[in-house]
VEXLUM-913984 format. One line per field, with one value per residue (C-alpha): residue in three letters; x, y, z. Coordinates in Angstrom, 3 decimals, padded with zeros to 6 digits, always signed. Layout:
residuo: (ALA,...)
east: (X,...)
north: (Y,...)
up: (Z,...)
//
This chain:
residuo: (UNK,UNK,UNK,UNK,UNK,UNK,UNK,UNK,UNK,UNK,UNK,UNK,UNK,UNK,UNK,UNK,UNK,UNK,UNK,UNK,UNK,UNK,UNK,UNK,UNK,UNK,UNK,UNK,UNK,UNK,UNK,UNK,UNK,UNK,UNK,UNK,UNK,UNK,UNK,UNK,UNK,UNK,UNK,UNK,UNK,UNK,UNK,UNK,UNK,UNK,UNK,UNK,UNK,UNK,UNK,UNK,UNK,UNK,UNK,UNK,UNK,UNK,UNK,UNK,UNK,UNK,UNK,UNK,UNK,UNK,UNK,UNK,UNK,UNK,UNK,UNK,UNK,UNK,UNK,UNK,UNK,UNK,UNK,UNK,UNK,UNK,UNK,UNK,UNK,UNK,UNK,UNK,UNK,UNK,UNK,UNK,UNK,UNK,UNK,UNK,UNK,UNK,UNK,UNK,UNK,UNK,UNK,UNK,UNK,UNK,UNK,UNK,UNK,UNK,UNK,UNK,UNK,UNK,UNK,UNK,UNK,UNK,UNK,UNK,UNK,UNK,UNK,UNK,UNK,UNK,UNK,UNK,UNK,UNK,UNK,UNK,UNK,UNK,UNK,UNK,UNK,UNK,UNK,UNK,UNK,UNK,UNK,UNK,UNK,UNK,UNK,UNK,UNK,UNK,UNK,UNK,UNK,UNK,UNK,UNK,UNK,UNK,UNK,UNK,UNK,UNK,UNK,UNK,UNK,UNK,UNK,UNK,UNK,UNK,UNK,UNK,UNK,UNK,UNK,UNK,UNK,UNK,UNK,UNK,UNK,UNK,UNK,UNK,UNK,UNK,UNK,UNK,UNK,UNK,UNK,UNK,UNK,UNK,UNK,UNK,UNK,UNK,UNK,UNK,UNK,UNK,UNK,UNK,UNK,UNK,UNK,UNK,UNK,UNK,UNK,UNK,UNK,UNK,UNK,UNK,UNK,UNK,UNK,UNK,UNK,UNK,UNK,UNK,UNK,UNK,UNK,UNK,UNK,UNK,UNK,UNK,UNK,UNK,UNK,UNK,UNK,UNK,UNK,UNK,UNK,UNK,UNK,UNK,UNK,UNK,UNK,UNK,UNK,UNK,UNK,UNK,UNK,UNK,UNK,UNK,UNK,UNK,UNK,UNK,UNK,UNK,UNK,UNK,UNK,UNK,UNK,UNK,UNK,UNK,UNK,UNK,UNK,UNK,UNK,UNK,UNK,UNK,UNK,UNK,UNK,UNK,UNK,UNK,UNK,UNK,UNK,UNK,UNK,UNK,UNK,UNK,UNK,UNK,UNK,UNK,UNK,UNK,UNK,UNK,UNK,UNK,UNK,UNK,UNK,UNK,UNK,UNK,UNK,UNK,UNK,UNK,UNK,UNK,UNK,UNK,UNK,UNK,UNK,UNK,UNK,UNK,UNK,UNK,UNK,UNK,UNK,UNK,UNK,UNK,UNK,UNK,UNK,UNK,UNK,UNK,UNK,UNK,UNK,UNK,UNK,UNK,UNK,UNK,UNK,UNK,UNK,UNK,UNK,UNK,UNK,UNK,UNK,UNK,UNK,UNK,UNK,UNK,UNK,UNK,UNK,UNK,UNK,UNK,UNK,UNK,UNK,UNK,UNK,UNK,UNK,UNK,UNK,UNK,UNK,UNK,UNK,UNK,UNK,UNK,UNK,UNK,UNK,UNK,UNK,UNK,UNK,UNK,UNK,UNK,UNK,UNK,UNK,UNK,UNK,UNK,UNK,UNK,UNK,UNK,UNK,UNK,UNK,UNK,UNK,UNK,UNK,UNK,UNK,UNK,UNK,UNK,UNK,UNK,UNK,UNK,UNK,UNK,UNK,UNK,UNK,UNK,UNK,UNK,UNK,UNK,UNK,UNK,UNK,UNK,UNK,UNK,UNK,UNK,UNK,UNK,UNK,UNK,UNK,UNK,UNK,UNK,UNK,UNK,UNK,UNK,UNK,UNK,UNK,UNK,UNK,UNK)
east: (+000.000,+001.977,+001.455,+003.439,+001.761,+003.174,+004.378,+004.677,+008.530,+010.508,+014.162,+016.107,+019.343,+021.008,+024.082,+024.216,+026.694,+027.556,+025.641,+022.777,+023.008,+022.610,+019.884,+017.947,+019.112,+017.362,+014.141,+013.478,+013.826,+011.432,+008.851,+009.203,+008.454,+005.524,+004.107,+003.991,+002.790,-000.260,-001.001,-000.814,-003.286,-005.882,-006.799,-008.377,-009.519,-007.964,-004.996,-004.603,-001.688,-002.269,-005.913,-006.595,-007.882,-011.496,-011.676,-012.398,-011.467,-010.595,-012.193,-009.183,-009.049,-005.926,-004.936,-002.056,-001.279,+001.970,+005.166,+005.104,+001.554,+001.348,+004.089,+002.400,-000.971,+000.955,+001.612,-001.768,-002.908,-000.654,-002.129,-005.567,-006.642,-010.012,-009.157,-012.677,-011.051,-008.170,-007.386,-004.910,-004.992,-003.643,-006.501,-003.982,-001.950,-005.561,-006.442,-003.144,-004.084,-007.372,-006.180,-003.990,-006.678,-008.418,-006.581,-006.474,-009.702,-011.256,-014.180,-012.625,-011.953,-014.108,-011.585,-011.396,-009.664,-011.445,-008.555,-006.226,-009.458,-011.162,-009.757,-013.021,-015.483,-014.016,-013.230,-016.870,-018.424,-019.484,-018.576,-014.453,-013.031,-009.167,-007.434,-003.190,-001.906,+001.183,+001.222,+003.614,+004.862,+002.841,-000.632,-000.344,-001.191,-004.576,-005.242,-004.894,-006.812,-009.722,-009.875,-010.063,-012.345,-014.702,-014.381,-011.262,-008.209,-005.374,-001.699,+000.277,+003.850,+006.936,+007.145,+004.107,+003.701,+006.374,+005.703,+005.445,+001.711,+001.002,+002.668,+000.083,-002.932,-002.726,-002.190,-005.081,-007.272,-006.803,-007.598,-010.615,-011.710,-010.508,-009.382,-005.467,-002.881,+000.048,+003.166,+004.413,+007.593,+008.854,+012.701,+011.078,+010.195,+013.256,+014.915,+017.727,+016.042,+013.686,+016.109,+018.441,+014.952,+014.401,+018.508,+017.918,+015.158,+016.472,+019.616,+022.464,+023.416,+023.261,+022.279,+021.796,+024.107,+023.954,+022.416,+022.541,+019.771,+020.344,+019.352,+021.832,+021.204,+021.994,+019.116,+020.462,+019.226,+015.887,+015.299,+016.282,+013.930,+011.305,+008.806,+008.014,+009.294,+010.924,+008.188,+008.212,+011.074,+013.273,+011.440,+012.104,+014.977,+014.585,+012.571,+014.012,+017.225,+017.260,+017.117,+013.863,+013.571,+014.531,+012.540,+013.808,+017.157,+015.985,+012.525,+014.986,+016.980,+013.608,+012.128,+015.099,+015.308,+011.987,+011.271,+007.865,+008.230,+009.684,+012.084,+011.314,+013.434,+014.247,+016.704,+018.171,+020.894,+021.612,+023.716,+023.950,+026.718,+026.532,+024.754,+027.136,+025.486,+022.390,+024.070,+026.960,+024.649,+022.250,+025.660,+026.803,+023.420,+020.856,+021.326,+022.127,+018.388,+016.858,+014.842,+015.864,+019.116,+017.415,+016.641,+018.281,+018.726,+018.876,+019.044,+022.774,+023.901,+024.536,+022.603,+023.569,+021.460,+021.896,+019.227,+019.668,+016.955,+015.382,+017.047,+020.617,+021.195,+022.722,+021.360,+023.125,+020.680,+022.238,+020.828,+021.646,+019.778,+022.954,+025.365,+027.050,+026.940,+026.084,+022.603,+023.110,+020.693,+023.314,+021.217,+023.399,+022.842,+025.432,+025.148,+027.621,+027.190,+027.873,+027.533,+025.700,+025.950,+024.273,+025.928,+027.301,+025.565,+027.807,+028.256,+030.280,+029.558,+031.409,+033.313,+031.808,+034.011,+037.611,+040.133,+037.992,+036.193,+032.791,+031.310,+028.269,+024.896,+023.774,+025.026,+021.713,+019.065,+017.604,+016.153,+014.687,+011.518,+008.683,+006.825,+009.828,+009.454,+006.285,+006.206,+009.565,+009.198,+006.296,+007.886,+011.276,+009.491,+007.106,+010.746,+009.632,+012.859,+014.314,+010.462,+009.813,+006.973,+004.965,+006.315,+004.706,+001.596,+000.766,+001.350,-000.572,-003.493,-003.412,-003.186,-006.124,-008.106,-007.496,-008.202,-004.584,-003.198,-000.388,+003.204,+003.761,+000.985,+000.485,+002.727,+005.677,+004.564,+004.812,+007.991,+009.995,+008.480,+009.433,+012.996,+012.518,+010.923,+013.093,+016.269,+015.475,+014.712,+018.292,+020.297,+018.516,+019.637,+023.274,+022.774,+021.042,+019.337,+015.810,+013.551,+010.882,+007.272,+006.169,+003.464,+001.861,+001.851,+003.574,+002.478,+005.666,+007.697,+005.324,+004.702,+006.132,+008.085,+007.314,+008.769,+006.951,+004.480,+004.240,+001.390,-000.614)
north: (+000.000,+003.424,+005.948,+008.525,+009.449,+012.531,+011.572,+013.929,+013.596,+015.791,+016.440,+016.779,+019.016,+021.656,+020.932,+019.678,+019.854,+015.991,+016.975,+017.869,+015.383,+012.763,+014.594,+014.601,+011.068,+009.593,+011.933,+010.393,+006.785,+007.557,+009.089,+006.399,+004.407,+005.754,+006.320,+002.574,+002.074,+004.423,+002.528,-000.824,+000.464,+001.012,-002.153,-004.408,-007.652,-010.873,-011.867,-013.360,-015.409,-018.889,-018.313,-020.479,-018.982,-019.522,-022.410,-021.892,-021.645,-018.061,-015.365,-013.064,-009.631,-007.576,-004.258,-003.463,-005.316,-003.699,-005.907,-007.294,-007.712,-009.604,-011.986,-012.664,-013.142,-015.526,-017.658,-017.265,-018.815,-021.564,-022.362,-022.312,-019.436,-017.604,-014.293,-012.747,-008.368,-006.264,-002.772,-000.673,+002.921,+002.408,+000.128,-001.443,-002.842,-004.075,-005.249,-007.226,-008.718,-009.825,-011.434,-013.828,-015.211,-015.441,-017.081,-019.798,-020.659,-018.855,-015.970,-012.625,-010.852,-007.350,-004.468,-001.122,+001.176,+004.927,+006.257,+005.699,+005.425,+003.050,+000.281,+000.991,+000.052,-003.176,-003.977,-003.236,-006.435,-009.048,-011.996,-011.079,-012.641,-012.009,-008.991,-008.874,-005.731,-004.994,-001.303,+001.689,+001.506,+004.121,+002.491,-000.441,+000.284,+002.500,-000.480,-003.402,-001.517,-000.826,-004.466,-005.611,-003.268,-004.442,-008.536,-009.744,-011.372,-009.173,-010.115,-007.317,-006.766,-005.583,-003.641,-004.187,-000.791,+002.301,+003.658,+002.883,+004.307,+001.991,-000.917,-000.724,+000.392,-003.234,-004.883,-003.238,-003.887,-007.204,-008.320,-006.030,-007.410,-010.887,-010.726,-011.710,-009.221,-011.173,-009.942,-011.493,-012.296,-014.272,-014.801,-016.961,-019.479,-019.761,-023.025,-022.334,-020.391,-023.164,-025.789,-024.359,-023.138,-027.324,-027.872,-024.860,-026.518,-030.161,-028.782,-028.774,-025.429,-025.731,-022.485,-019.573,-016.602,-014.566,-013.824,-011.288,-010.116,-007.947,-006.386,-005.134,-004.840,-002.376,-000.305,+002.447,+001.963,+000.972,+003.941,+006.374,+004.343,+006.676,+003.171,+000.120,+001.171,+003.756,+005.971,+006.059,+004.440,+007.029,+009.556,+007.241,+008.470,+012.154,+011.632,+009.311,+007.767,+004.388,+001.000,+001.420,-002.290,-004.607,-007.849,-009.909,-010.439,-010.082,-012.489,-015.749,-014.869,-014.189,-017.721,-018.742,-017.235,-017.736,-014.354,-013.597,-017.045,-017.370,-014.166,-011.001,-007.725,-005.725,-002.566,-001.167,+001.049,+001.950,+004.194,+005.073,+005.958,+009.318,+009.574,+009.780,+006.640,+007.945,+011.968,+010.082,+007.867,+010.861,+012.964,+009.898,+009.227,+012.518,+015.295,+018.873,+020.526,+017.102,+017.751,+014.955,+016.613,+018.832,+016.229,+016.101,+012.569,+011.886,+008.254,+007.147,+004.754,+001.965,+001.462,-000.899,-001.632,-003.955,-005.099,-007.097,-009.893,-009.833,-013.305,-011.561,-012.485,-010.236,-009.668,-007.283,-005.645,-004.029,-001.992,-000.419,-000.232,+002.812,+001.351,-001.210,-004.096,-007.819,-009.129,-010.437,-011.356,-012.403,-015.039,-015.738,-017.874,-018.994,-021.020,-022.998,-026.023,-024.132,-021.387,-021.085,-018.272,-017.352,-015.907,-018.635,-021.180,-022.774,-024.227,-025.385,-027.144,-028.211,-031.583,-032.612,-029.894,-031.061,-028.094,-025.383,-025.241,-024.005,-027.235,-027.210,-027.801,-030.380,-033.148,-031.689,-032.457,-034.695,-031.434,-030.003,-028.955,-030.542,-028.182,-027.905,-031.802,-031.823,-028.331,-027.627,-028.284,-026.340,-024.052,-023.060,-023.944,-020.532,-018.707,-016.022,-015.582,-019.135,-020.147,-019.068,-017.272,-019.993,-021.821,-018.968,-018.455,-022.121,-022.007,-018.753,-020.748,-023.872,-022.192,-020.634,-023.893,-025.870,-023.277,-023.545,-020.511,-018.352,-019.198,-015.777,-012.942,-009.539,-009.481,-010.176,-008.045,-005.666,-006.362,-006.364,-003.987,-001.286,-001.516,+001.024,+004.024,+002.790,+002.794,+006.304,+007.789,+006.214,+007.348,+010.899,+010.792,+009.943,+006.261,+006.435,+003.074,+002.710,+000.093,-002.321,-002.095,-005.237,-005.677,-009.371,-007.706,-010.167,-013.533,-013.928,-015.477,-018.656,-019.134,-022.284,-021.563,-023.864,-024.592,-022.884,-025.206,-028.333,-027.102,-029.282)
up: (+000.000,-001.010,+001.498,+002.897,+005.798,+008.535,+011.106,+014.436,+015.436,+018.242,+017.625,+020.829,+021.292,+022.912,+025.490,+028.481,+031.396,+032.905,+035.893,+033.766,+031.714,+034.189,+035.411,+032.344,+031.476,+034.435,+034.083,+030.783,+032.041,+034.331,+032.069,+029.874,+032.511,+034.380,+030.500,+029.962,+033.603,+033.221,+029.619,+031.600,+034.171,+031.566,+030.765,+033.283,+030.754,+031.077,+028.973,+025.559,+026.496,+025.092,+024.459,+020.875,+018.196,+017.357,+015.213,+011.563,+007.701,+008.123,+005.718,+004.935,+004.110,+003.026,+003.470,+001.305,-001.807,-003.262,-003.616,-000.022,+000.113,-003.260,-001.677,+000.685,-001.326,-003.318,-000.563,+001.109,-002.150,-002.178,+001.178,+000.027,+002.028,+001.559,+000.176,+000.308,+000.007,-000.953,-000.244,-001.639,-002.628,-005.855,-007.629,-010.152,-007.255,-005.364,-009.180,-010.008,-006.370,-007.003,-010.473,-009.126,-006.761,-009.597,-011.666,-008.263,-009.270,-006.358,-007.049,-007.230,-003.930,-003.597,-004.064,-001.593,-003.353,-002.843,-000.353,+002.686,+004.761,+002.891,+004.631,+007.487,+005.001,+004.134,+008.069,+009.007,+006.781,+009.006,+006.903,+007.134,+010.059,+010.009,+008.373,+007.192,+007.009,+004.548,+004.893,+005.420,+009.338,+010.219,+009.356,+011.242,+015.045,+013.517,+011.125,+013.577,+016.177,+014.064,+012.498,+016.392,+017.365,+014.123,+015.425,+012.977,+014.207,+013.012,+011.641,+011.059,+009.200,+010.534,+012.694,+014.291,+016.149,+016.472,+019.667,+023.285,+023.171,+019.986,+021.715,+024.784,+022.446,+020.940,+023.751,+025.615,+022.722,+021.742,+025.695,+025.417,+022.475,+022.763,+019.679,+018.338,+016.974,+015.778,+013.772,+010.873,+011.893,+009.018,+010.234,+013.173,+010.487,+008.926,+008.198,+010.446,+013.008,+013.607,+013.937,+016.345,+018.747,+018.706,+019.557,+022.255,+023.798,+024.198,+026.100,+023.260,+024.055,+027.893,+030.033,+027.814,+027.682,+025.337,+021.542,+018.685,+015.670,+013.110,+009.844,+008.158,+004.425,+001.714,+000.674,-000.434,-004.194,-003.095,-000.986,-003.677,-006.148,-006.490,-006.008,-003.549,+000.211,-001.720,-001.529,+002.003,+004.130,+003.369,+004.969,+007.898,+008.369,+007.867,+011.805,+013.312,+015.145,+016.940,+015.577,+013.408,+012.209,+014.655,+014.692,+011.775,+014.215,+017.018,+017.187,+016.451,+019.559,+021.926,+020.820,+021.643,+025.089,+026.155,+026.419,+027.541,+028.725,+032.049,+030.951,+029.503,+028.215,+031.142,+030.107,+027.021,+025.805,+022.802,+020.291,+016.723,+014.332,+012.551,+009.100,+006.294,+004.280,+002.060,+002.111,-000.105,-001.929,-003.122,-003.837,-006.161,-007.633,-007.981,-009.797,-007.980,-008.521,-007.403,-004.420,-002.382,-002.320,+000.627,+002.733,+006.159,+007.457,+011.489,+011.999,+012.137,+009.538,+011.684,+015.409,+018.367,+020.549,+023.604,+025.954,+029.576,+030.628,+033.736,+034.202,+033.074,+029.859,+027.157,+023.491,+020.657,+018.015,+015.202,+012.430,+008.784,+005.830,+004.179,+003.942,+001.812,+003.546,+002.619,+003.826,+007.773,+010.325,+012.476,+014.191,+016.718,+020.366,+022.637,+026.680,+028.360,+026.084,+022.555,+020.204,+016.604,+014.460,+010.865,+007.762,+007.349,+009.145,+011.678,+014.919,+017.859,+020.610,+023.554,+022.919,+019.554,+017.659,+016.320,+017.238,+018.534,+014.621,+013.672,+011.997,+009.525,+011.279,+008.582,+010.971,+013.352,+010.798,+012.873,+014.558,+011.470,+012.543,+011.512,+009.247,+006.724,+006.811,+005.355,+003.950,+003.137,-000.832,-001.858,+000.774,-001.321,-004.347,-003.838,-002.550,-000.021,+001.754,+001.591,+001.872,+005.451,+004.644,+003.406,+006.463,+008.504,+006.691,+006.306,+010.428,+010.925,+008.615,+010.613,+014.355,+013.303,+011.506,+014.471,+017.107,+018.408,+020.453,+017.897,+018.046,+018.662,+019.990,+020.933,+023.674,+021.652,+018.926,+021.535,+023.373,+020.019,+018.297,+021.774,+020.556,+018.340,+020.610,+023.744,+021.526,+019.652,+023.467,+024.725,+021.667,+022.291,+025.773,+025.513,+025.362,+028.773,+029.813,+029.403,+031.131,+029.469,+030.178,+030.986,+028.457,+030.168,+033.587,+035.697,+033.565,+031.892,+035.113,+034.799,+031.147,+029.816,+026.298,+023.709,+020.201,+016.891,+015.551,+017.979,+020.254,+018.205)
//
């Protein structure tokens, strides 16, 4: 969906003395905190965690259907999902959409295409159940909310929500409305990342340590593009400066952790490079009169951010989209027993390695999870990463057909999608820590964790 929606941003400066600074420092924390407090207080419905899904063949509707939304339709095809409306506020996009579920064999889907808006009117039909939402950043707290407030299950893209306040909104109003908000957190489904969360949970890695996520990849072309997410990611950065993306590294690591599940993220700090990435890129690429040439870009070309469990473990997040730098997730989880890393796959754990190598983790396929068993094929022969997200769709479509409970809900939609206020309010702040709401009030401490997919 091609928007380029305002956003309301606050710049902070000036100078500081140390004294000050420290003062300041610990006056945001605070605010930050008592802000998420006062959100938490405002909801007094019992939780979603683990509550199934109302069982049924789901009738979807979609709100965006540019390039990621297509993928995604493709895939929800594949799956032999109901499609029953698209919405996009270019109609070609929403009619390219609704040809390919033709062309399935299904009846066309009904199109929404009269403006940004006209998402409501599709949401308010009683006979759509669940809505996906591949939209701008922006969109997606107002869109989710509404399409739980109108009785639909919601799954949401990446990032799910971009501020604190968004973060509690859709908390408080999927337990209000009992209905699910879940985030399409692809990377979770990933080959790799799903076989090392079954090795994690039978023990080969002993007591967890310490992890790192990360998405670093080049962008630079595709932000100047003039189409796709480059008609409105790059004016990401003209607001704000943090680690604006971070749940394609760091959801992997959580599963792994069991966070939200007997742990949960308790402080962050975080700091960013200066931006010298896209100002060379444009000077290298753009003519003199172009106006782009007058944008003034804020968020630092690379961001680390680091976050402490409650239990005491340790997780890096990293983040750059301007820079040239080969595509990394990281993907990395270490304990007393081992270590694997991603980029290249590889793995070492204590005793079964010859001379302190990294070994290939093909001699662990007896862990390969289950769904790339019997999915796995028609899962890399659609692509969509590597296939995970057919893997995750053909999960989200079976929770859902079974009345099994998500993988992954609101809560952690929340909880990783916070790293991007909390680590734009630290970098603004001299990298001062910042603390975690705690977005299942208390519940997390005696949640069980489970492995993706074998609830049922």
């Amino acid at each position: 969906m091609d928007l380029n929606p305002e956003d309301i941003s606050a710049t902070v400066s000036g100078f500081w003395s140390r004294r000050r600074f420290v003062q300041m420092s610990a006056a945001t924390a605070v605010a930050t905190n008592l802000a998420g407090l006062a959100q938490a207080e405002t909801s007094t419905a019992a939780t979603m965690i683990d509550v199934p899904y109302a069982k049924r063949n789901p009738k979807i509707a979609m709100i965006g259907t540019g390039g990621r939304g297509t993928n995604l339709l493709e895939n929800l095809i594949a799956a032999d999902a109901q499609i029953v409306a698209l919405c996009d506020v270019v109609r070609d996009h929403a009619e390219n959409a609704a040809s390919l579920v033709n062309a399935a064999g299904a009846k066309k889907p009904d199109l929404y295409t009269e403006g940004p808006h006209d998402y409501e009117r599709m949401l308010k039909r009683e006979d759509i159940d669940f809505v996906i939402i591949a939209t701008p950043w922006l969109w997606h707290a107002p869109m989710a909310i509404y399409g739980m407030e109108h009785g639909k299950d919601v799954a949401v893209e990446v990032p799910a929500v971009t501020t604190l306040e968004d973060c509690w909104k859709i908390v408080n109003t999927s337990e209000k409305t009992r209905k699910h908000c879940t985030m399409l957190e692809n990377c979770c489904y990933g080959y790799n990342e799903t076989l090392i969360l079954r090795m994690v949970l039978a023990g080969k890695f002993g007591e967890l340590l310490y992890g790192e996520g990360a998405y670093l990849h080049d962008l630079r072309e595709e932000l100047f593009s003039g189409k796709g997410e480059g008609l409105w990611r790059r004016d990401e950065h003209t607001k704000r400066n943090g680690n604006p993306y971070p749940t394609h590294g760091l959801g992997p690591v959580a599963n792994y952790m069991g966070i939200q599940r007997g742990d949960r993220f308790a402080h962050l700090v975080s700091m960013s490079t200066p931006q010298r990435g896209l100002d060379a890129y444009r000077k290298e690429h753009l003519k003199a009169d172009d106006p782009r040439m007058k944008e003034k870009y804020v968020e630092g070309d690379m961001n680390t951010s680091l976050i402490k469990t409650a239990n005491g473990l340790t997780i890096c997040v990293k983040h750059t989209t301007s820079t040239p730098h080969p595509y990394d997730r990281v993907n990395q989880i270490a304990g007393t027993k081992g270590i694997f890393v991603d980029y290249p796959p590889r793995i070492y754990l204590d005793g079964q390695n010859a001379d302190e190598e990294f070994e290939s983790i093909d001699k662990w396929k007896e862990f390969q999870h289950p769904l790339w068993k019997s999915e796995g094929e028609i899962a890399k022969k659609l692509g969509g990463h590597g296939g995970m997200d057919y893997i995750m769709l053909y999960r989200l479509l079976q929770c859902v057909r079974e009345g099994i409970a998500p993988d992954m809900d609101v809560y952690d939609a929340a909880a990783w999608s916070s790293v991007t206020p909390l680590s734009e309010a630290s970098v603004a702040h001299g990298s001062a820590p910042q603390e975690f709401p705690d977005f299942t009030r208390g519940k997390w401490m005696v949640r069980k964790a489970s492995a993706i997919g074998t609830q049922s």
